[in-house]
Structure formats: C-alpha cells, structure tokens
C-alpha positions in Angstrom: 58.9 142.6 50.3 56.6 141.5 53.2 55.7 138.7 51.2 59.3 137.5 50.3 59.7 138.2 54.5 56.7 136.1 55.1 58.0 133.3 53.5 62.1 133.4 54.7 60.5 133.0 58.5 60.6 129.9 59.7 57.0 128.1 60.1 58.2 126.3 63.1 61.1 125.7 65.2 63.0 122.9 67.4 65.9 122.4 69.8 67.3 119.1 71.6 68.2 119.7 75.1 70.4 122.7 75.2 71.7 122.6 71.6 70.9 125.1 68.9 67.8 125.3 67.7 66.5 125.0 63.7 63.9 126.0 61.8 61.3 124.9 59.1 60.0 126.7 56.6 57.9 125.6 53.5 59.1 124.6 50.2 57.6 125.0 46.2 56.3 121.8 46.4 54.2 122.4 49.8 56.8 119.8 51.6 59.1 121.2 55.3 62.1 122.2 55.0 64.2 121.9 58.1 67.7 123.7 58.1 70.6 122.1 59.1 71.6 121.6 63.2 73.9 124.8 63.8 72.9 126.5 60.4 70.8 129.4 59.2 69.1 130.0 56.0 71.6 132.9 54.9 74.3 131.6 53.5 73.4 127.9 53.5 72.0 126.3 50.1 72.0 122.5 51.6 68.8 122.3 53.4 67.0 118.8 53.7 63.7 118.4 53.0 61.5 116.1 55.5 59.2 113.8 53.7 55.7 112.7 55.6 57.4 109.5 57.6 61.0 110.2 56.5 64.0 110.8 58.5 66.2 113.6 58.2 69.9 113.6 57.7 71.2 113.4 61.5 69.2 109.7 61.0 66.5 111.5 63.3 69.1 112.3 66.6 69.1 115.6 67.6 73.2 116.7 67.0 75.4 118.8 69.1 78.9 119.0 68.0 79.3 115.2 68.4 79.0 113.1 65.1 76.3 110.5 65.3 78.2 107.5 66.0 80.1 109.8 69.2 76.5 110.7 70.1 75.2 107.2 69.9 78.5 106.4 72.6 78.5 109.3 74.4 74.3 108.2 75.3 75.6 105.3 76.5 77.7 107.1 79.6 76.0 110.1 80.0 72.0 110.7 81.4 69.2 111.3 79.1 69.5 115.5 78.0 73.1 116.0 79.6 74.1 118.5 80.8 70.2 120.1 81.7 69.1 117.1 83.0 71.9 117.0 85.9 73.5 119.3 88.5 76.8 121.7 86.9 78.8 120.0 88.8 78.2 116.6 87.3 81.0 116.4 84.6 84.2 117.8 87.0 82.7 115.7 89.7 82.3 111.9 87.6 86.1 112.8 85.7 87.7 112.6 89.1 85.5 110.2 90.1 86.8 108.2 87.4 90.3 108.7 87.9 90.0 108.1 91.9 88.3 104.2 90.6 91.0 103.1 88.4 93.1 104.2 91.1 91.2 102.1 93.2 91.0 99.2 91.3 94.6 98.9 91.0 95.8 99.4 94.3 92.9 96.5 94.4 94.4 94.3 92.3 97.5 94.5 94.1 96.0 93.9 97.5 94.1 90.6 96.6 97.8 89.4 95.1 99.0 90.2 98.3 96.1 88.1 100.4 96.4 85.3 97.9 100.3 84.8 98.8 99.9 85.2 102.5 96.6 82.3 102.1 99.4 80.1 100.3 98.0 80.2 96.7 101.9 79.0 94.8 103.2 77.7 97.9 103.3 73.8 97.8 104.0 73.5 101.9 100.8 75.6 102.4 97.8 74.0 104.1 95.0 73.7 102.1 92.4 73.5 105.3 93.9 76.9 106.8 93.5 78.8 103.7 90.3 77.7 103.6 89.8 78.5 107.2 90.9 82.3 106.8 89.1 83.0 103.3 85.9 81.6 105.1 86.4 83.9 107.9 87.1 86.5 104.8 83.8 85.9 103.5 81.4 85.8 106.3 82.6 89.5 107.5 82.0 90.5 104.1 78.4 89.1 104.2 77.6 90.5 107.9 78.3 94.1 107.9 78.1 95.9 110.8 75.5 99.2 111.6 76.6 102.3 111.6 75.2 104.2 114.7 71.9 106.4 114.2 73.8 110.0 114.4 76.0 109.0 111.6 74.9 112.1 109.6 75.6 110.5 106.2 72.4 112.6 104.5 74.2 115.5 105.9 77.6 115.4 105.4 77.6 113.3 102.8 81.0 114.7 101.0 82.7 114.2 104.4 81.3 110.5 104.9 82.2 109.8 100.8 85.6 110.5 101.6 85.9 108.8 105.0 85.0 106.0 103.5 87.7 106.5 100.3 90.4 106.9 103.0 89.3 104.3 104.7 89.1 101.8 102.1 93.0 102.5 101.4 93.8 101.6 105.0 91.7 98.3 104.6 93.6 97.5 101.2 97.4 98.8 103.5 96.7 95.7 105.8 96.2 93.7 103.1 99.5 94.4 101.7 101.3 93.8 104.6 99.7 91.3 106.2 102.2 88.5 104.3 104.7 90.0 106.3 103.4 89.2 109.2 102.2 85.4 109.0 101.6 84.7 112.7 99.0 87.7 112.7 97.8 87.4 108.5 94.2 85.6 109.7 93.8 88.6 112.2 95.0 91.7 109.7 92.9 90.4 106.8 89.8 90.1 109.4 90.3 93.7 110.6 90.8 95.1 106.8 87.3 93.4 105.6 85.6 94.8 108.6 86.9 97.9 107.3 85.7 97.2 103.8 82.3 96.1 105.3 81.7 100.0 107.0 83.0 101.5 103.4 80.7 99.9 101.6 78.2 100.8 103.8 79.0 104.3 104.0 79.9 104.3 100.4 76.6 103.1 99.5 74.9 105.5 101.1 76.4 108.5 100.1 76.6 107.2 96.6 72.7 107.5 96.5 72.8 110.9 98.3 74.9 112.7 95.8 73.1 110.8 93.0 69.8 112.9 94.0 71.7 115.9 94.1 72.8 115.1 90.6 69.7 114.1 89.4 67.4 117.1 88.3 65.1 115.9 86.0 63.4 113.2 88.5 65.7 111.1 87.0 67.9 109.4 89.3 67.5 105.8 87.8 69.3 107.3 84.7 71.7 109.0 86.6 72.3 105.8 88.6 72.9 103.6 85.5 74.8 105.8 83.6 77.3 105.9 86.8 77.4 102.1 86.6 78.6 101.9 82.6 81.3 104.2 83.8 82.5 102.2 86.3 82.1 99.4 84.2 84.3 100.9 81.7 86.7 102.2 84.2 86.8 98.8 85.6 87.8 97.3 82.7 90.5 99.7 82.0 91.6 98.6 85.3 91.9 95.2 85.0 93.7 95.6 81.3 96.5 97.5 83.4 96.5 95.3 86.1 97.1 92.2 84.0 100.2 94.1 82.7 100.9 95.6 86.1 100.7 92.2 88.2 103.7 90.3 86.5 106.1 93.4 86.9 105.8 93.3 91.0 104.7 90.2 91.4 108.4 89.2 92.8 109.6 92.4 93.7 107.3 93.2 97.1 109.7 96.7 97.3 108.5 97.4 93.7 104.7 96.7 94.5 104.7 98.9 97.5 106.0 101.6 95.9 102.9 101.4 93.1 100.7 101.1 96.2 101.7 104.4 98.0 102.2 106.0 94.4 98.1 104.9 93.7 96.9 105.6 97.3 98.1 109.5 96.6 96.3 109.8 93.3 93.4 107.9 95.2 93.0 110.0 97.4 93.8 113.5 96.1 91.1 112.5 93.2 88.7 111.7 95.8 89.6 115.5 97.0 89.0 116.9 94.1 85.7 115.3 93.4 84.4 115.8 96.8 85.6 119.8 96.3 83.8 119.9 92.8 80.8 119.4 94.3 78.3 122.2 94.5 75.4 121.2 96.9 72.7 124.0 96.7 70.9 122.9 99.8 72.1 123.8 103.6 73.5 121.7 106.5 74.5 122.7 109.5 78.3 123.0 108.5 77.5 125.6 105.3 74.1 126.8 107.4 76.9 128.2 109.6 79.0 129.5 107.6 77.0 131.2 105.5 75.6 132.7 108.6 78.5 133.8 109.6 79.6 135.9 106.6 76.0 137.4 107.0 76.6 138.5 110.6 80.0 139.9 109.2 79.1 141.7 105.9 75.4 141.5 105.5 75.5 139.5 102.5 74.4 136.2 102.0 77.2 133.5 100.4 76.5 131.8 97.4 76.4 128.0 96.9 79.5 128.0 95.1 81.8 130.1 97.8 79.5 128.0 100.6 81.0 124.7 99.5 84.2 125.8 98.3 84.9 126.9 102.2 83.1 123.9 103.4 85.6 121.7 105.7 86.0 118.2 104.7 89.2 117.2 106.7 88.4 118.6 109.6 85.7 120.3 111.2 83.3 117.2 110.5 80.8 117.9 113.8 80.7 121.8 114.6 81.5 122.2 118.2 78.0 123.3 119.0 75.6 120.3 120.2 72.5 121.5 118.1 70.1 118.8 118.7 67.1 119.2 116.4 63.3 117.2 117.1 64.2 116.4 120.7 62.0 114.7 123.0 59.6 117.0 124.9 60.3 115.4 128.3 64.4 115.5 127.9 63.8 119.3 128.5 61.8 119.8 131.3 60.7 118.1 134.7 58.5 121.0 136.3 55.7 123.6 135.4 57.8 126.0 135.9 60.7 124.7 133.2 57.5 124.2 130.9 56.1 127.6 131.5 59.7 129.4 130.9 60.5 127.2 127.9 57.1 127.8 126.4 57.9 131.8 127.3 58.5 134.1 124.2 58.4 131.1 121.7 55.8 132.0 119.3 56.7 130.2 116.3 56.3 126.1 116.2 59.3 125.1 118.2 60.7 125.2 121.6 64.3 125.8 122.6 66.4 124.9 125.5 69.8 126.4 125.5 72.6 124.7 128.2 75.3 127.3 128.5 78.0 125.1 130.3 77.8 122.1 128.0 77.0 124.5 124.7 74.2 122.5 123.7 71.3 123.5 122.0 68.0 121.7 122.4 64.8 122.0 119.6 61.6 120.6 120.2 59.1 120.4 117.3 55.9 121.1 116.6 54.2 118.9 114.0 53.4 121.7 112.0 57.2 123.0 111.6 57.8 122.8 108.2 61.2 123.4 106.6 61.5 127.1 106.6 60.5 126.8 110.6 63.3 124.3 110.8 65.5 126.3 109.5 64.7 129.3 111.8 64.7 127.4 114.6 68.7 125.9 113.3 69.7 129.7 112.7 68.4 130.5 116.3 70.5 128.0 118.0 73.7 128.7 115.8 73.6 132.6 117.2 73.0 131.3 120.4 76.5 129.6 119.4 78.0 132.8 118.7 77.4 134.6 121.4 80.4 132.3 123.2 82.6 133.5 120.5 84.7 136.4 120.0 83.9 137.6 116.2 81.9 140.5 115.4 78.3 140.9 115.5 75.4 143.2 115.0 74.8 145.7 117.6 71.2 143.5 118.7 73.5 140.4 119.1 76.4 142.2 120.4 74.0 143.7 123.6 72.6 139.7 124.2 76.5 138.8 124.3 77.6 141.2 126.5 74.7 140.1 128.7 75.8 136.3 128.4 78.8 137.0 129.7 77.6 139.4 132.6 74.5 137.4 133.6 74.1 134.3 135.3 73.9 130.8 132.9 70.8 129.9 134.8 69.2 132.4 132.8 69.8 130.8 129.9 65.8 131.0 129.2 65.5 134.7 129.5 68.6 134.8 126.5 66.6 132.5 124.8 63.5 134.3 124.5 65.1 137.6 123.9 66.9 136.2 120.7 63.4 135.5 119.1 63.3 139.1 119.3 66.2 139.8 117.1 65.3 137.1 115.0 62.1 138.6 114.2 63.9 141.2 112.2 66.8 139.2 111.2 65.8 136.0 109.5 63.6 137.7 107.2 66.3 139.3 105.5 68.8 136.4 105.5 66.3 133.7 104.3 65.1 136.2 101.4 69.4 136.8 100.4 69.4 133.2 100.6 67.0 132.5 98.1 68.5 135.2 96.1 71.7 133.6 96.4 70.5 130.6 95.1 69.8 128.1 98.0 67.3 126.2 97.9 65.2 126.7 101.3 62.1 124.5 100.5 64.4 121.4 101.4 67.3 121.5 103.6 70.1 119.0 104.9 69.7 119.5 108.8 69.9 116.4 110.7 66.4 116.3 112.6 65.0 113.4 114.5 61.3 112.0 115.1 60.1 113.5 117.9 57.6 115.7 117.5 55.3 117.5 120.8 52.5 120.2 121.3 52.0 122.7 124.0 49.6 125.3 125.3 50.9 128.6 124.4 51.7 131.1 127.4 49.1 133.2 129.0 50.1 136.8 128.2 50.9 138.9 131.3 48.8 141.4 132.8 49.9 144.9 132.4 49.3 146.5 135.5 
C-alpha cells in the first residue's frame, strides 16, 4: 500500500499566476506525466504525457477558465499575471474607465462637428483666411499649455484631480457645441475651451500615472501602462465606428445633437464617479489620514482602506479646512530666541511645530532625518491640534487640552503644542500599529510635504530646584 501511495503522489507540482495548480507524477515508461489544468488523478484517465522538448496540450500556456485563443486576447488587454500582478481594484476601476472613454469620445466627435461648422467647413461664403486664423489660434494653445500652480496636490488627491479634470473636459467640449451659435464670439469660446483642454490634459496626465503606480504591484507599471493604452485603443475604435453612424443622424438637427451631448455628458460623468469610487488606495493622505483618525478618536478602532475611501469626499471637501503646512521653512516660524527656544520646547522627535490658533494653521518643520513614520506623527499631531476647535468627542487626554484651548489665551499656542506631544506619546503607538493591522501601508504615505528641511539644538533641560 505505501508503495502504490508512493507512486499516486505527485513528483512535482506547478501553478500559473493564481490558477490551480497540477501535478506530475512518473509513468511505466520513466517519462512525466502532468495532469490536466483543473483536474486530479482520481477520476481522470486523460493525462498527457510531456516528452523531453515537447509541449503539452494547452500549446505550453498556463490555462484558467479561458480557452487558449480567449487567453492569447485576453494577454493582449490585461498585465502580465492579472489579477496578482495589479491592485483589486483594477478590473471595477478600468470597466468604468472604459465606459466613461467611449462616452468621451463621442461627445468628442460631436464637438469637433460642431467647431468645424462654426470655422465654415460646407459653407461656400466662409472665409478661408479666418478659418485658418482661428484653427491656428486653436493649435498654438493646444501646444503651450499652461502650469498648474506648485500646491496643486495632484499626488495627493489624485481621485479628486482625475475627476476635475473629467468634468472639466465636458465643459471645454459644452463651448464647443455652442459656440456656432454664437458667431461674433466662436474665435473667443473655442480659445477658452482649448485652454480648458490644455489644464485637462495636464492634470489628466498626471494622475493617469499616479493611479497607474497604485495599480501596478509587481514593479510593473510599464505593463500596466501599455495594457491601458490597447484598451483605449480599442475603446477608441468602438467610438469612432458609432460615431460614423451617429454623425449623419444629428448632423442637421442641432436640437437632436444636443440632446446626445447632455445624454453622453451624464454617463460621462457618473462613469467617471464610479471609477474614481472603485478605487481602493491603501496609502494615507491628509483627507483619509483624517478620517480615519477620527473614527479612532470616536471608537478606538482603526478604519480599513476599503471604508477609508469609500467615505473619502470627492465633490466636495477637496482641501480640509485646516492649513497643515508640512516641510516649512525654518525662518517662516520664528524671528527671536525666544520663539526658537519655545518652538524647540517639548519637541523631542525630528520635527518642529508652530500652531496659529486664529488663522487654524499648522506649521511642520523637518528634520532631515524624519522619515515617513515621523512624517506621519508629525501630520497626526497637527490634525488633533485641528480637533480641539471642533465640537466631536474626544478622549479624556484630548478633551482636558480642549477645554484649556478654549479657556486659555491663543498666545499660548506653544505651551498646547508641547503638551500634545505628551498625549501623543501614548497615542500614536496604538493607532499606527491598528493601522498596519488594518492594512495601510505606513512605510510610504500621500502627505503633501515640501523641501525644506532644518536642524536645531535641542533644549537645555530645566533645573529642578
């Protein structure tokens, strides 16, 4: 019996990717014998045998459920080891994706119609050297494109810049419909909708690449970047077939075409919605830094990354109302020895903090050897400085600091300050271990900090008398 056991186990075993592994055993003859994807020996009397240099059945590629020819397709739209090789929220997130571009590209096609009738393309009592005159102008804003400013935040918010940029994109593509209608203004409207188009694609760009590196989890964003780009592709093309059939249904009915654009600019931008809300970004900004903080304070549990960005805000709510200002400048801060020596006061960890009650601005000065678990401390110690304006429940430690805000005078801001290191001595432990636990990835973060970096004497201890 052991021998007839010995032999029924497998010699060796593989698995593509996620799929089900096989096994090998030997056969009479001394050749392997591999059993088929998804089967096991009992019950199954087809197994292939695998020659020295011969392929097996599947023509060598590792099968799922797919058929070979679907596999050979499917490779040619999805990464390399999908779905390991890319974040769970990849599929949900590129279906609406799709949807959201072929939404686009029609309410495209229907916009450049629009901007070829008001140039004078048909028209036989159009001038030739004004049409050229305004698609010149056209072009040369699409070449320049303007700067965003420096705070933009795209890194960090990058959901709420990818669908600023959506929305904005449909108001570019509104002026273009209407600017026919308005002949004495078209040059002007068409102007103003390409600048528009210029900050989309800027923004759009950017973000693209952001949530591509979330995506990517295999170090393989170049696959996950050119897999994108065969989908659009193909959605592109599925575009243009439907706008060929589309164009010469509205072409004379301006109501008619309208109508499709309003009806396209919905399912624009509720599939951008839905895309931006599928995503499931395991690293913290300030927005989900916040509110994950603030269901801590509450309950003493830490959030998850799936309930964090499921409350996330992206309509609203895009800068929090508290200034935290993260790798300021040293001499921003302070004018005197005495606003060094009280800033410098109680701060034992690699970071200085100035707290300005009246504006509700936080202030963090770096030390070149804050890395990002001190960066994140030093975030969490200005967002409770936040709270302690508010009105929601806190711990008892936090509740005593508030009641003293709101007794004490705001010039002792510093004395607050200090005391909160304290509390957070005890506290951040605890809520950077539940957030590891919950998932969030802590070595990394999404904070927005600048370059400035300083060093400092540490205070002299005072003498006990």
């Amino acid at each position: 019996m052991a021998d007839v056991a010995r032999r029924e186990a497998p010699l060796c075993s593989e698995q593509f990717g996620s799929g089900t592994a096989r096994g090998c055993r030997a056969a009479a003859d001394g050749t392997l014998q591999w059993e088929a994807w998804g089967k096991r020996w009992w019950g199954f009397s087809g197994a292939f045998t695998a020659k020295p240099g011969e392929r097996d059945g599947d023509g060598g590629v590792a099968p799922g459920t797919a058929s070979p020819p679907l596999s050979r397709l499917l490779a040619v739209f999805l990464p390399q080891g999908f779905p390991d090789s890319v974040s769970p929220d990849y599929l949900p997130y590129q279906l609406w994706d799709s949807v959201q571009a072929f939404a686009s590209s029609l309410s495209g096609s229907l916009a450049t119609h629009a901007v070829l009738l008001g140039i004078g393309v048909g028209n036989a009592k159009a001038s030739v050297s004004a049409a050229t005159a305004t698609w010149l102008v056209k072009g040369e804003l699409v070449a320049n494109q303007p700067v965003l400013p420096n705070r933009s935040k795209m890194d960090c918010n990058a959901k709420q810049w990818r669908l600023f940029a959506d929305i904005l994109n449909d108001v570019a593509m509104f002026l273009e419909i209407v600017a026919p209608i308005f002949p004495l203004c078209f040059t002007v409207t068409v102007c103003i909708s390409n600048l528009a188009k210029c900050i989309v694609g800027v923004a759009g760009g950017a973000t693209r690449a952001a949530l591509t590196m979330h995506q990517a989890r295999r170090n393989n964003m170049a696959d996950v970047s050119a897999k994108d780009g065969s989908q659009e592709t193909l959605v592109g093309l599925a575009g243009l077939l439907v706008s060929l059939l589309m164009l010469p249904l509205v072409s004379d009915r301006p109501s008619l075409s309208l109508c499709c654009f309003f009806f396209l600019t919905a399912l624009h931008i509720y599939a951008n919605y839905r895309a931006v809300r599928a995503l499931v970004i395991e690293t913290l900004n300030e927005g989900r830094l916040w509110l994950v903080l603030k269901h801590f304070l509450q309950t003493q549990e830490v959030l998850g990354p799936t309930a964090a960005n499921r409350m996330e805000p992206l309509w609203t709510g895009f800068w929090p109302s508290l200034f935290l200002s993260l790798g300021a400048p040293l001499h921003r801060l302070t004018s005197s020895v005495l606003e060094l020596q009280q800033l410098v006061e109680g701060h034992r960890e690699p970071y200085l903090l100035r707290w300005d009650q009246p504006r509700n601005q936080v202030q963090v000065v770096l030390s070149p050897m804050a890395g990002p678990e001190t960066i994140l401390r030093a975030a969490t110690h200005g967002l409770l400085l936040g709270a302690l304006r508010g009105d929601g429940p806190l711990p008892e430690e936090l509740d005593k600091l508030r009641n003293r805000v709101r007794a004490g005078p705001e010039k002792e801001s510093w004395v607050i300050v200090r005391d909160m290191h304290h509390v957070l001595d005890k506290l951040f432990p605890k809520f950077l271990k539940g957030l590891q636990d919950a998932g969030w990835r802590t070595e990394k973060h999404q904070l927005e900090v600048d370059e400035w970096r300083a060093t400092w004497l540490p205070c002299p201890e005072k003498k006990v008398l």
